[in-house]
C-alpha atoms as an extended CHARMM CRD file, in Angstrom:
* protein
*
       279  EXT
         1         1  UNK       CA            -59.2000000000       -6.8320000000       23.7360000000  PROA      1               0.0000000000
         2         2  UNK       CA            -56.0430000000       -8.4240000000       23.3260000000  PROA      2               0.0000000000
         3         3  UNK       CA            -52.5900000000       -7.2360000000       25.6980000000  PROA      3               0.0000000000
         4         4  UNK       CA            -49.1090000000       -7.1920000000       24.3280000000  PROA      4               0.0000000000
         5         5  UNK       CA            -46.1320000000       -8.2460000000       26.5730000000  PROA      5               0.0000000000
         6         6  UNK       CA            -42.9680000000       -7.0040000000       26.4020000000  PROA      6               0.0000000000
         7         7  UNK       CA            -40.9760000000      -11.1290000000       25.4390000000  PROA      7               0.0000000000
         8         8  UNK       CA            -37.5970000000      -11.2340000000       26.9550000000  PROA      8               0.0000000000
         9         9  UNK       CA            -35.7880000000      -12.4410000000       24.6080000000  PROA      9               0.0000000000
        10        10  UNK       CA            -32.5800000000      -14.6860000000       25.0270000000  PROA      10              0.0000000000
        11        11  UNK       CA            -30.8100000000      -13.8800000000       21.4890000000  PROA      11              0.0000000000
        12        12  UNK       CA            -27.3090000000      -12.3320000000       21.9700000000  PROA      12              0.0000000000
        13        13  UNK       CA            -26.0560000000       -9.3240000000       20.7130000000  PROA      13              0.0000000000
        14        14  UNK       CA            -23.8440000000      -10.6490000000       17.8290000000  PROA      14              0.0000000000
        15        15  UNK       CA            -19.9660000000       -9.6430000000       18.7590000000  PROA      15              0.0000000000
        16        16  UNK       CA            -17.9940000000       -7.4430000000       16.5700000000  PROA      16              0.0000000000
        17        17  UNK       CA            -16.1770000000       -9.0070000000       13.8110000000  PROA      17              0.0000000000
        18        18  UNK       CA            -12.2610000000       -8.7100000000       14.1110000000  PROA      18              0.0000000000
        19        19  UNK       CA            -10.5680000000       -7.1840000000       11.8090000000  PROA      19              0.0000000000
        20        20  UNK       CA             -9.3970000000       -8.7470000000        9.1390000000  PROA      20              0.0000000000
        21        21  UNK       CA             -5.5710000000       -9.3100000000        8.4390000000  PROA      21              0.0000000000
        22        22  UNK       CA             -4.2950000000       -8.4980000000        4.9770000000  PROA      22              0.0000000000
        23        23  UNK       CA             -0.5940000000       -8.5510000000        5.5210000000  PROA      23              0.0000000000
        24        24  UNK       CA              0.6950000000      -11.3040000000        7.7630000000  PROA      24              0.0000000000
        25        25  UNK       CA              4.4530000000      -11.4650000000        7.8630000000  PROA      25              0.0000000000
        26        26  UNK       CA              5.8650000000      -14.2660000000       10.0430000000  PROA      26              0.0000000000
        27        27  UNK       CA              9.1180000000      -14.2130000000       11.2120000000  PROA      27              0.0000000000
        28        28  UNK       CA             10.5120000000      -13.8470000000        7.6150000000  PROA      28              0.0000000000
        29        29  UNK       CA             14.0800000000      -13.3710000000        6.6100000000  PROA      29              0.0000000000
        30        30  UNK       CA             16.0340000000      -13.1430000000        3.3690000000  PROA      30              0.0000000000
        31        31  UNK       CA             19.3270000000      -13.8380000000        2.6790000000  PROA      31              0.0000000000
        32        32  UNK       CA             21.2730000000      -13.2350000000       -0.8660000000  PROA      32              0.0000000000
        33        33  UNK       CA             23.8930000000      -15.8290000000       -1.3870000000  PROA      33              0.0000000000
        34        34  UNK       CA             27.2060000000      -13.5950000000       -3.0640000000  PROA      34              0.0000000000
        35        35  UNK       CA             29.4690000000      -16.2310000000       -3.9620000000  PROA      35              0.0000000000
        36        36  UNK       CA             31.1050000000      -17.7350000000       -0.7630000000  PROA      36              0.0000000000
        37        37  UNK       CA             29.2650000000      -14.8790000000        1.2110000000  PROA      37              0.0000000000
        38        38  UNK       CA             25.6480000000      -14.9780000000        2.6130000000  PROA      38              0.0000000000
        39        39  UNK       CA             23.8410000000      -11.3650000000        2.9690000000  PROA      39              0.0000000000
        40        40  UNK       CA             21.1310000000      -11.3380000000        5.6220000000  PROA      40              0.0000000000
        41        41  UNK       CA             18.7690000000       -8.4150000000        4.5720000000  PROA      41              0.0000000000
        42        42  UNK       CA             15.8600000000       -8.9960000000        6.4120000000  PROA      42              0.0000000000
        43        43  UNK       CA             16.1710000000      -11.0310000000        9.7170000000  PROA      43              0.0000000000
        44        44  UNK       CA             12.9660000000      -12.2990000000       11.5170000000  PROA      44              0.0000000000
        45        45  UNK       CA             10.2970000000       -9.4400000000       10.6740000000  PROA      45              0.0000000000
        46        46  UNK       CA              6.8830000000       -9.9030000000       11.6500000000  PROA      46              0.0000000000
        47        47  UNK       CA              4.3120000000       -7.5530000000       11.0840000000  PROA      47              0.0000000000
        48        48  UNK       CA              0.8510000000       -7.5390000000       10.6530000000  PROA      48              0.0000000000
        49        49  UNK       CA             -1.2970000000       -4.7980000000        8.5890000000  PROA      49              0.0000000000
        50        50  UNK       CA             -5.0640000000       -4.8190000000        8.8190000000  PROA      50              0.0000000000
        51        51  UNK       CA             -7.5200000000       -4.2320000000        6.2810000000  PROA      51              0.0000000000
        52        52  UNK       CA             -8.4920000000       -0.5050000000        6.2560000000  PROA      52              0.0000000000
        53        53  UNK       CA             -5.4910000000        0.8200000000        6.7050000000  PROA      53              0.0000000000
        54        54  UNK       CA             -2.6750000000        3.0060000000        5.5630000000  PROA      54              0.0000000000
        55        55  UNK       CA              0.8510000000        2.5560000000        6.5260000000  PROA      55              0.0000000000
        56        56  UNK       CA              4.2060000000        3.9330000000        5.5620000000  PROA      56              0.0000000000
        57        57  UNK       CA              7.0980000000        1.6720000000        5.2690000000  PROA      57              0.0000000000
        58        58  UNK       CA             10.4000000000        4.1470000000        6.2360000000  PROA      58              0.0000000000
        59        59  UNK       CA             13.7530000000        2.8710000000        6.6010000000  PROA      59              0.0000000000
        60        60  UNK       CA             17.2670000000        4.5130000000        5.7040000000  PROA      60              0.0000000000
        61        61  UNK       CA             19.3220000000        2.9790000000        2.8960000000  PROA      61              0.0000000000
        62        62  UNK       CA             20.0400000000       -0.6640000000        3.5020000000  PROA      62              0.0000000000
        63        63  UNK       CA             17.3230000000       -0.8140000000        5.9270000000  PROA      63              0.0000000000
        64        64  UNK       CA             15.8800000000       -3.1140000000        3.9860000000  PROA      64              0.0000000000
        65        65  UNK       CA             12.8070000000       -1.7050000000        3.0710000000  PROA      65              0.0000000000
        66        66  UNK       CA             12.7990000000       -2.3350000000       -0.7030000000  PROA      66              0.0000000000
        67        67  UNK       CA             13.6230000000       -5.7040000000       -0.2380000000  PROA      67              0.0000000000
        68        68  UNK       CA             10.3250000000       -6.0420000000        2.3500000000  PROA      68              0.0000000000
        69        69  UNK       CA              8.4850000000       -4.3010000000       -0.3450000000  PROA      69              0.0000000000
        70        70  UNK       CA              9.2580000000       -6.8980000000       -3.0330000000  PROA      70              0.0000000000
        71        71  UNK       CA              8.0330000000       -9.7270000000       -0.7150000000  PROA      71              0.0000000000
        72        72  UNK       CA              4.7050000000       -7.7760000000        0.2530000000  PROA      72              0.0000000000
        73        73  UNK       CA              4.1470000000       -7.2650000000       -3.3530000000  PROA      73              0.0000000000
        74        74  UNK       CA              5.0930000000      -11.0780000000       -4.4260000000  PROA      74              0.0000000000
        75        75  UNK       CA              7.8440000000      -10.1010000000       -6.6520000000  PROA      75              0.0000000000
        76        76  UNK       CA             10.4220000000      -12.0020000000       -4.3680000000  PROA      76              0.0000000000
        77        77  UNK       CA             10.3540000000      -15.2180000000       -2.1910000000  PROA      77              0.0000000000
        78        78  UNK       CA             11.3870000000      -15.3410000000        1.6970000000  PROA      78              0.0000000000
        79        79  UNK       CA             14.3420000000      -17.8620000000        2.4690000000  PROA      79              0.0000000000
        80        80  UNK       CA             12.4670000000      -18.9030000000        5.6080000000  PROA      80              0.0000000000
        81        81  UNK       CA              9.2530000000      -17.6080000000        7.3410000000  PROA      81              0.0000000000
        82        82  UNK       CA              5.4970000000      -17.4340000000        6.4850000000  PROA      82              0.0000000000
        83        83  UNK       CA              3.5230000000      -14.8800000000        4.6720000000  PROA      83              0.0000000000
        84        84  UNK       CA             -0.2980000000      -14.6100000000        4.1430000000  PROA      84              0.0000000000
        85        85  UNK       CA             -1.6990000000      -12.6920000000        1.6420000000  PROA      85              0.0000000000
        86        86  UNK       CA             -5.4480000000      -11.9790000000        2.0890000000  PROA      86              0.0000000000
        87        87  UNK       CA             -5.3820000000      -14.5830000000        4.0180000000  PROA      87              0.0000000000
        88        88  UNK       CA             -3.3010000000      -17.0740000000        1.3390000000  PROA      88              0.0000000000
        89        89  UNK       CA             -0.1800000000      -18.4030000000        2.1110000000  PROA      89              0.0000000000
        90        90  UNK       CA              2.2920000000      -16.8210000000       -0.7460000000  PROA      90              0.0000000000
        91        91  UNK       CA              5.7010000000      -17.8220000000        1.2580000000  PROA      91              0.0000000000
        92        92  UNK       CA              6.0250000000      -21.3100000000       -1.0510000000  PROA      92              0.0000000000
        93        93  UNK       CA              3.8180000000      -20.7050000000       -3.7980000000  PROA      93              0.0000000000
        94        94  UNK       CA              5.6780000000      -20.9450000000       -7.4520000000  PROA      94              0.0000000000
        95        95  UNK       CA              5.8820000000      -18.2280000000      -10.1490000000  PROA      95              0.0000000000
        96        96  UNK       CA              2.8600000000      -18.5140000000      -12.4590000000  PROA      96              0.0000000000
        97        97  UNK       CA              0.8000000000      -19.2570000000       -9.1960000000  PROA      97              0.0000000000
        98        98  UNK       CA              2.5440000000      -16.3330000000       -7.9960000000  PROA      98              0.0000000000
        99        99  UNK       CA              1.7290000000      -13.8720000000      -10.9200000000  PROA      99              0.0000000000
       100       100  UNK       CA             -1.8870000000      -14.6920000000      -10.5310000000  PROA      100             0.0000000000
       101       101  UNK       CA             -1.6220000000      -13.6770000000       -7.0610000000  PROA      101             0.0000000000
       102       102  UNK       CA             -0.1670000000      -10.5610000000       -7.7860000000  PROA      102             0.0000000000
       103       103  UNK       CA             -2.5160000000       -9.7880000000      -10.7740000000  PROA      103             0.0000000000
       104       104  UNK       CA             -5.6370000000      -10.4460000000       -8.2160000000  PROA      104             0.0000000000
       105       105  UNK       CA             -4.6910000000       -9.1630000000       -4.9410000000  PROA      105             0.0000000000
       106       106  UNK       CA             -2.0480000000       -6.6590000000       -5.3210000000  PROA      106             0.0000000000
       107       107  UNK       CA             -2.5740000000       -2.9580000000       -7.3840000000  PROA      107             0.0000000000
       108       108  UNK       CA              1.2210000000       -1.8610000000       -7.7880000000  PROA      108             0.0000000000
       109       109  UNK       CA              1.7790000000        2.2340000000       -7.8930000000  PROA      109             0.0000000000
       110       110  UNK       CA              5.4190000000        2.6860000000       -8.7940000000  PROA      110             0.0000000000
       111       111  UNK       CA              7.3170000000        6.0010000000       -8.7830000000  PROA      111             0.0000000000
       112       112  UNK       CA              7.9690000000        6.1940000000      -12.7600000000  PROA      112             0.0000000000
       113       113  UNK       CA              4.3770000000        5.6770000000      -13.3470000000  PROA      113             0.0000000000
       114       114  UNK       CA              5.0170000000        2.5900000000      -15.8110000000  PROA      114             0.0000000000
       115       115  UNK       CA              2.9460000000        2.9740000000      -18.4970000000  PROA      115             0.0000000000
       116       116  UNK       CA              3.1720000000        2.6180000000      -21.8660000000  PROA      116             0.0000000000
       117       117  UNK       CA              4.2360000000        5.1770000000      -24.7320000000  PROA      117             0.0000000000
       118       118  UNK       CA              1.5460000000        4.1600000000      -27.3320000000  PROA      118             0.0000000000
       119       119  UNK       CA             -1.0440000000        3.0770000000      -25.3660000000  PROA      119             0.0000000000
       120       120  UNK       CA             -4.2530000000        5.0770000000      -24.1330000000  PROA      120             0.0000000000
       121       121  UNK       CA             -5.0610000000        5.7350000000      -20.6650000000  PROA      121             0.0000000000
       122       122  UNK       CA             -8.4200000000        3.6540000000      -21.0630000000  PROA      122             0.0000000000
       123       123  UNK       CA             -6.4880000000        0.5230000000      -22.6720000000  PROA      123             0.0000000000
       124       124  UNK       CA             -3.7950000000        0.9670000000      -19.7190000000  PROA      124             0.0000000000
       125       125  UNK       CA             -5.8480000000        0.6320000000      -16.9100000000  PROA      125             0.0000000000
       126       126  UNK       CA             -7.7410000000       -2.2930000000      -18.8750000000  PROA      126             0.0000000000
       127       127  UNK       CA             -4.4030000000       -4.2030000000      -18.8640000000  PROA      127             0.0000000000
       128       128  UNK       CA             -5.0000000000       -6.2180000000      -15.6290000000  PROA      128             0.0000000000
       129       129  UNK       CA             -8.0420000000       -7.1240000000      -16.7180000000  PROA      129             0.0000000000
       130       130  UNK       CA             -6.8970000000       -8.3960000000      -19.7430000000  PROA      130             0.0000000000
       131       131  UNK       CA             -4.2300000000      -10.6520000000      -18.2230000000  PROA      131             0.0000000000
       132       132  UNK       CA             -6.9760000000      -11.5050000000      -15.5670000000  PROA      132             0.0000000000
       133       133  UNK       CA             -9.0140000000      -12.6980000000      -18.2250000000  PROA      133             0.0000000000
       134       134  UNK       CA            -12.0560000000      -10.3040000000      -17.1360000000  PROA      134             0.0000000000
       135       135  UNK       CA            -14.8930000000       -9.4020000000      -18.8480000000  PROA      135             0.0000000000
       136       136  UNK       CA            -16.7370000000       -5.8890000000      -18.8670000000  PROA      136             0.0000000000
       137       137  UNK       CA            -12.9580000000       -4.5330000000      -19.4490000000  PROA      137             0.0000000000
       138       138  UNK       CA            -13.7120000000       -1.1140000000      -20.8670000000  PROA      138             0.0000000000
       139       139  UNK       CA            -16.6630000000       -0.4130000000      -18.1290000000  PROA      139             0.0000000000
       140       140  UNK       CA            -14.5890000000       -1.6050000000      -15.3110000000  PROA      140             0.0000000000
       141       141  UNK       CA            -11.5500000000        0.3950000000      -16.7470000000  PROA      141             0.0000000000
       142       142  UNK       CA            -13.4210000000        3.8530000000      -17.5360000000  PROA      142             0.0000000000
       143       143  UNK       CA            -15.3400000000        4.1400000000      -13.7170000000  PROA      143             0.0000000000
       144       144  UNK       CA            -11.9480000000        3.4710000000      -12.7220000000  PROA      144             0.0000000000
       145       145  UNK       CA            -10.2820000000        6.5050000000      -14.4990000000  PROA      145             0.0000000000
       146       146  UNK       CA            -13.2370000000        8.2820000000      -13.5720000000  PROA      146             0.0000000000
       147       147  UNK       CA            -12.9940000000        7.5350000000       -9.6610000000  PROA      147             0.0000000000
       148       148  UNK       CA             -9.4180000000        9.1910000000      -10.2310000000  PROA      148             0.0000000000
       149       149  UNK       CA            -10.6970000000       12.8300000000      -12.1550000000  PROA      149             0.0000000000
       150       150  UNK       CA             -9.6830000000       11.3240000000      -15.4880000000  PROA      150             0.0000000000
       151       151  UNK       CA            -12.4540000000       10.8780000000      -16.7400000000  PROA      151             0.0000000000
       152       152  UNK       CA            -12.3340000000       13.1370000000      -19.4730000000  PROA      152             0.0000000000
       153       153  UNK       CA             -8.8720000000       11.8030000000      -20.5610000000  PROA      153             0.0000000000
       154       154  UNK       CA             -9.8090000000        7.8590000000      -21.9280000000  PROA      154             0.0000000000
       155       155  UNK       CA             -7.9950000000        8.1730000000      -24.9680000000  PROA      155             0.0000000000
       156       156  UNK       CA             -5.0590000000       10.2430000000      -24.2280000000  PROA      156             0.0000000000
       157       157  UNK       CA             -1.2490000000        8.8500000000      -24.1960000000  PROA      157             0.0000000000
       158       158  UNK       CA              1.0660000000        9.2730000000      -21.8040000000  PROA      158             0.0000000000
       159       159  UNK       CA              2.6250000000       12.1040000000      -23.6750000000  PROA      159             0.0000000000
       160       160  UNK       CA             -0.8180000000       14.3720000000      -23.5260000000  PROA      160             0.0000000000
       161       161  UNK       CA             -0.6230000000       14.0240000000      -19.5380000000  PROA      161             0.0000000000
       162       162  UNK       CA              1.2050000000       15.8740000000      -16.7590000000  PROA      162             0.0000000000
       163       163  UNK       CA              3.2950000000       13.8130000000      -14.6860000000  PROA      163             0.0000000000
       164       164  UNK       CA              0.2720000000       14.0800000000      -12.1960000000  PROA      164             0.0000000000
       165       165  UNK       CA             -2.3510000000       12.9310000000      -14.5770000000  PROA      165             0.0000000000
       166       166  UNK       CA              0.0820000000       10.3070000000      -15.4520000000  PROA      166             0.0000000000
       167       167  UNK       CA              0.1520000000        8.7100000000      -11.5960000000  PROA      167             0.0000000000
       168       168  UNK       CA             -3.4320000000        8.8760000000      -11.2740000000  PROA      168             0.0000000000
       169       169  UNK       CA             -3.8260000000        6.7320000000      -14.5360000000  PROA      169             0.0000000000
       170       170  UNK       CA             -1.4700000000        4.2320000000      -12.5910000000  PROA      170             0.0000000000
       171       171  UNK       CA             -3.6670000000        4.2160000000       -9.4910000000  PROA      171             0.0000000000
       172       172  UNK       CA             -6.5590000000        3.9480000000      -11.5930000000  PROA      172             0.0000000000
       173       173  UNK       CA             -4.7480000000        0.3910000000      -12.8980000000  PROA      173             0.0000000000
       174       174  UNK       CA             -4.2130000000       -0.8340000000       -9.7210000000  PROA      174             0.0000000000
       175       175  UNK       CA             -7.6390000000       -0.2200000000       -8.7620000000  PROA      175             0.0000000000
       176       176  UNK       CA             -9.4900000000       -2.0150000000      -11.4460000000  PROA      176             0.0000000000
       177       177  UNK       CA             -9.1740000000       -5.2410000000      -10.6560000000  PROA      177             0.0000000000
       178       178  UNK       CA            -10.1500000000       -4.6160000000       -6.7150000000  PROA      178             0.0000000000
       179       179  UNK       CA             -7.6840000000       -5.9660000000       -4.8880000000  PROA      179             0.0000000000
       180       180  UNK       CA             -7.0390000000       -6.3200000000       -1.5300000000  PROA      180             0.0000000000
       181       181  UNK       CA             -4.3220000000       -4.3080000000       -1.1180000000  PROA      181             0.0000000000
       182       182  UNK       CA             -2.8180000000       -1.1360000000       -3.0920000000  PROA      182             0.0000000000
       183       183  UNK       CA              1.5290000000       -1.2110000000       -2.5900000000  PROA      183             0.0000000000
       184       184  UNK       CA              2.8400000000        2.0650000000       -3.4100000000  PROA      184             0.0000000000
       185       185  UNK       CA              6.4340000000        2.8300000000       -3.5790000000  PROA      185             0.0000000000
       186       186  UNK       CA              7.5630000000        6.2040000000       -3.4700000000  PROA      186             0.0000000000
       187       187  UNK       CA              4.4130000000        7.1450000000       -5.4940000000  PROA      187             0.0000000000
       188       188  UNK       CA              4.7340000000       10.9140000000       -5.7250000000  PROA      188             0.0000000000
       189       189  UNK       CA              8.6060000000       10.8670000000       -6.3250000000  PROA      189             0.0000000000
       190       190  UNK       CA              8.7460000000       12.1430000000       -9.3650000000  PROA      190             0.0000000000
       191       191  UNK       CA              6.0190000000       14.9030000000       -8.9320000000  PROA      191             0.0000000000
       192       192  UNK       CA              6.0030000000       18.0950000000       -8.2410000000  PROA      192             0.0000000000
       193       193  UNK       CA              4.7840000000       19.8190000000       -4.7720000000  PROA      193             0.0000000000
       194       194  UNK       CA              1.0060000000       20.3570000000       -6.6360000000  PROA      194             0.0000000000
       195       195  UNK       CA              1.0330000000       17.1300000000       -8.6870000000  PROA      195             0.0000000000
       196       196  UNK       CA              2.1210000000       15.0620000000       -5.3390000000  PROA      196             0.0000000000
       197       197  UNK       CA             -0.2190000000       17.0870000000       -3.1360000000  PROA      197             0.0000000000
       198       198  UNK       CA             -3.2620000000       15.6140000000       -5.7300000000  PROA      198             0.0000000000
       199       199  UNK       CA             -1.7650000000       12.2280000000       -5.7310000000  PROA      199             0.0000000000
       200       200  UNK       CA             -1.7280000000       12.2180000000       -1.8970000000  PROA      200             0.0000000000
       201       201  UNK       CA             -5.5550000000       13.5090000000       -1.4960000000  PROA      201             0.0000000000
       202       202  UNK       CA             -6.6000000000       10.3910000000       -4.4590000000  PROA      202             0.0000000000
       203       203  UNK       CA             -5.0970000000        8.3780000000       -1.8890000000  PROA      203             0.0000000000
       204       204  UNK       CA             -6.4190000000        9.6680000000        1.2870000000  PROA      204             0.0000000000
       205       205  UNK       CA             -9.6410000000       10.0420000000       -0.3150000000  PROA      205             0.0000000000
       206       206  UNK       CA             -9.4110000000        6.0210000000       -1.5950000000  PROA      206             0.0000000000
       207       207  UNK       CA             -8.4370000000        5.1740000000        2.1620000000  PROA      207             0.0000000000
       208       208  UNK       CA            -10.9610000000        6.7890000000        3.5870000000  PROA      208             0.0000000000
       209       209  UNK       CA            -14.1950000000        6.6000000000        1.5910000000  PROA      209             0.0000000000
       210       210  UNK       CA            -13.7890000000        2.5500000000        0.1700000000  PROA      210             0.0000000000
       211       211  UNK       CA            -11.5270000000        1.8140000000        2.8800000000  PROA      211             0.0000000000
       212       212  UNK       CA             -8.7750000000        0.7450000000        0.6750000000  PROA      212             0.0000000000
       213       213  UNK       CA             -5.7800000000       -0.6720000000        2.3650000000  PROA      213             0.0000000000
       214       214  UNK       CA             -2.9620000000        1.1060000000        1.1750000000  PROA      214             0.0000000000
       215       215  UNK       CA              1.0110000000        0.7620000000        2.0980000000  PROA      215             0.0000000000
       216       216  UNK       CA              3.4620000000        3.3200000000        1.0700000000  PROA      216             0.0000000000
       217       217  UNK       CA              7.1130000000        2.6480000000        0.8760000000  PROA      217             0.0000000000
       218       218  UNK       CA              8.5910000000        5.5060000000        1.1420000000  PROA      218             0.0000000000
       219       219  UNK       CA             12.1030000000        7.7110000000        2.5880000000  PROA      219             0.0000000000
       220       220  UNK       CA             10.2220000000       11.1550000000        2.9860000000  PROA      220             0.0000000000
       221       221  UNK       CA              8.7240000000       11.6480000000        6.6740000000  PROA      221             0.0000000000
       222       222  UNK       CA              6.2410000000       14.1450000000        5.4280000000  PROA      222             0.0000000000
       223       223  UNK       CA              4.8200000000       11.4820000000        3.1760000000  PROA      223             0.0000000000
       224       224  UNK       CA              4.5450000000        9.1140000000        6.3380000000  PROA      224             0.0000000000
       225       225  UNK       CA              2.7670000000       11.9360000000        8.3360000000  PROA      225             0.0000000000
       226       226  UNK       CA              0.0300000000       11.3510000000        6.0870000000  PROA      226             0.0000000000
       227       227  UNK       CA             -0.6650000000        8.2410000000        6.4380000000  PROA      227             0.0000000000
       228       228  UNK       CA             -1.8900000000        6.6290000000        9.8170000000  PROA      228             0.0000000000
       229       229  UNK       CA              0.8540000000        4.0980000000       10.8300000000  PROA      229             0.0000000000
       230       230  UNK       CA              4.7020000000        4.1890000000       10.4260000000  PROA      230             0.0000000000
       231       231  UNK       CA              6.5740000000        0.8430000000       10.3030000000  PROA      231             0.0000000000
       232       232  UNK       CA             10.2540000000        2.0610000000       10.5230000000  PROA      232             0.0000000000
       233       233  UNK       CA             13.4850000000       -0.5800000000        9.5940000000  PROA      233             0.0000000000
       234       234  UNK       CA             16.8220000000       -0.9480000000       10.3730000000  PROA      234             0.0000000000
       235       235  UNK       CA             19.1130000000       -3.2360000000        9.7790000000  PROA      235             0.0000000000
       236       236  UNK       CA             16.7140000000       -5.5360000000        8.8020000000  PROA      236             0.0000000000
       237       237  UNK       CA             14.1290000000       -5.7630000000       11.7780000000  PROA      237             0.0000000000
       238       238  UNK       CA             11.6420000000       -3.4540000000       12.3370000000  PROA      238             0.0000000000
       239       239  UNK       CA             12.4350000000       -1.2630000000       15.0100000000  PROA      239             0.0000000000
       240       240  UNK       CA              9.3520000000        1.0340000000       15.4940000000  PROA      240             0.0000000000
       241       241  UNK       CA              5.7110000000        0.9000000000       14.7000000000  PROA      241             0.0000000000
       242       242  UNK       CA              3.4420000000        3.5130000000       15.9280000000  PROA      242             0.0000000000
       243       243  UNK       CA             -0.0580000000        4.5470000000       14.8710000000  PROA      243             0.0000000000
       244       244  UNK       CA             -0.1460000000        8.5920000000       13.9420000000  PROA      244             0.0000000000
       245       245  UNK       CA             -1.8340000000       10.4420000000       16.2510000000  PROA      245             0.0000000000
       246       246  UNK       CA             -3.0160000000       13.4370000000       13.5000000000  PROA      246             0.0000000000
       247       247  UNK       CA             -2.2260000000       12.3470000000       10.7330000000  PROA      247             0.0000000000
       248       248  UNK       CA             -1.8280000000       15.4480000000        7.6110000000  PROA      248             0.0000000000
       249       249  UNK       CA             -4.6850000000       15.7470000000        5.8580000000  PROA      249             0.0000000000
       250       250  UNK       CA             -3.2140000000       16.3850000000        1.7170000000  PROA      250             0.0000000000
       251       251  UNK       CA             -3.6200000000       20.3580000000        0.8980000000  PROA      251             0.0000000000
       252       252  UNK       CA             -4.2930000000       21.5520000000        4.3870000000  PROA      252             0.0000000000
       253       253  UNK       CA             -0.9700000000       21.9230000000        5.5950000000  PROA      253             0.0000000000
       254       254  UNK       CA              2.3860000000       23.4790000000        4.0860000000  PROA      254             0.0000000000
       255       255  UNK       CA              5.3110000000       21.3620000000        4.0140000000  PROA      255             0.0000000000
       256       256  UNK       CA              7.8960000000       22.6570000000        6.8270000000  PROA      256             0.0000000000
       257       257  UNK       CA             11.6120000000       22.4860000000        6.5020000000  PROA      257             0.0000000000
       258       258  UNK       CA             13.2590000000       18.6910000000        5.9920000000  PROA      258             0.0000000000
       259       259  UNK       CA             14.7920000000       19.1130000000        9.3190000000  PROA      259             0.0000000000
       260       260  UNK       CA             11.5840000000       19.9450000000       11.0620000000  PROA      260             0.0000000000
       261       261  UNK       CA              9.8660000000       16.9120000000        8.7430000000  PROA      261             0.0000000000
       262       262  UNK       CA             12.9700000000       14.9160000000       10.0890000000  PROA      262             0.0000000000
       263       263  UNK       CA             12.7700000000       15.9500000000       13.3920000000  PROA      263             0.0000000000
       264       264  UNK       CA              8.7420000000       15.7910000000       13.8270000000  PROA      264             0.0000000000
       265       265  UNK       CA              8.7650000000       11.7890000000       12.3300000000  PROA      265             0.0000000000
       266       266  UNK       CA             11.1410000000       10.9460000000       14.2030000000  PROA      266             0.0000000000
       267       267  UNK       CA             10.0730000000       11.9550000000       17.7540000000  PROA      267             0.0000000000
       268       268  UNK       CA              6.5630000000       10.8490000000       16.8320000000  PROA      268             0.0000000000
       269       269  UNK       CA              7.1870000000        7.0600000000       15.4220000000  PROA      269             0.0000000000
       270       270  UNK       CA             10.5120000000        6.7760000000       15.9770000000  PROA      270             0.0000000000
       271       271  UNK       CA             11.3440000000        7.2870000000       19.3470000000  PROA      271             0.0000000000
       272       272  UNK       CA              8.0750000000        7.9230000000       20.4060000000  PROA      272             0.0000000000
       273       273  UNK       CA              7.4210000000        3.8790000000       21.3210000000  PROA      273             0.0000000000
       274       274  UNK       CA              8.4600000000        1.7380000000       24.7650000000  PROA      274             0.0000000000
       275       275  UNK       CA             11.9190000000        0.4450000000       25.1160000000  PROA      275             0.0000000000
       276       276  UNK       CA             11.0740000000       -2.8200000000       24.1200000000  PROA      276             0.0000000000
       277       277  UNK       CA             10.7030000000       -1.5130000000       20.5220000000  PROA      277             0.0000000000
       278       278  UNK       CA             14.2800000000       -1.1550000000       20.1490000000  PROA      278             0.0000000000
       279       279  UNK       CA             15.6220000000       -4.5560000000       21.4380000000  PROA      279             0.0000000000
């Protein structure tokens, strides 16, 4: 008759990974030389945006925002300071170098859609692939359509879609080649309350279920209160960032008045932070 023993056992419990880093900003600024005149835009921003989440960029006009947006999306350079990309530094790197990066790491959502006339939602979304030199294109580009409700619209134009339909066929592209981050500016702009309200869910939905990481640029507060972090600007330094403590979930609540939204943002991720913040 044989006994068993409990063995202790010396093996350690194996510690949580930490998360991983997507965006890595480093002290960046960027200047625009104007003739004998040097514009400082952004001025020593660091900021750091994990993968998993979903963060709103705010800022008023001339906060700088758009011009943060086209370094996060490697459309524009920093004149000094450090950023990695998925963990690749994309501060030095030159153009065609550059548009790879993009094409690999970055799915762009823009406000006027960007697609084009003659060309069929299927072969749209198959575009990055193409340039990416992928194979499996029209497999790849179809489950994407079809993670978006479009599935039923391959081989329509843009001019056989609502405005809404039309957005979702440009998240669709942005999802098809993976990447590791999806940059969205001002992506239900041109949309109406129902059409936006959609767009926002696909979003929430992609954040949530494939834990997508996802940063909206955007000037509308009630847009921000849907995602889970607001980064706010001004005068080019950041100058709040505070996680949302409920953040809307798409459908389930109707839109107050702009100066409640205003009001509501503001006390929340604005002025909601230590003093330190604002120094």
């Amino acid at each position: 008759m044989f006994k068993w023993f409990n063995r202790k056992t010396t093996e350690s419990v194996a510690e949580p990974e930490a998360p991983k880093a997507v965006i890595d900003i480093r002290d960046i600024t960027r200047t625009y030389e104007m003739g004998e005149f040097s514009l400082q835009v952004l001025k020593g921003i660091s900021l750091q945006i994990f993968k998993g989440e979903f963060v709103s960029i705010m800022g008023p006009s001339g906060s700088g925002k758009s011009t943060l947006m086209n370094i996060l999306g490697a459309l524009d350079q920093p004149t000094s300071g450090e950023y990695f990309l998925d963990g690749v530094d994309v501060s030095k790197l030159g153009e065609t170098t550059l548009a790879g990066v993009r094409n690999k790491k970055i799915g762009f959502v823009f406000q006027s859609f960007n697609l084009l006339r003659r060309t069929t939602a299927l072969r749209q979304v198959e575009l990055p692939l193409v340039y990416g030199g992928v194979s499996g294109r029209s497999q790849k580009a179809k489950a994407a359509l079809e993670s978006v409700g479009l599935g039923q619209r391959l081989d329509h134009l843009p001019s056989e879609l609502s405005g809404g339909q039309q957005q979702r066929v440009a998240i669709a592209r942005a999802l098809v080649n993976e990447p590791a981050m999806i940059l969205a500016d001002e992506p239900t702009g041109n949309l109406d309350s129902r059409s936006g309200t959609e767009v926002m869910q696909i979003f929430q939905q992609l954040n949530r279920d494939q834990g997508i990481t996802i940063v909206f640029v955007t000037h509308d507060p009630w847009i921000a209160r849907h995602t889970k972090r607001v980064v706010m600007l001004r005068d080019g330094k950041i100058v709040a960032d505070r996680h949302v403590a409920a953040p809307l979930v798409a459908g389930e609540t109707e839109r107050p008045s702009e100066a409640e939204e205003l009001e509501g943002v503001f006390k929340e991720a604005y002025y909601g932070g230590a003093k330190a913040e604002y120094t």
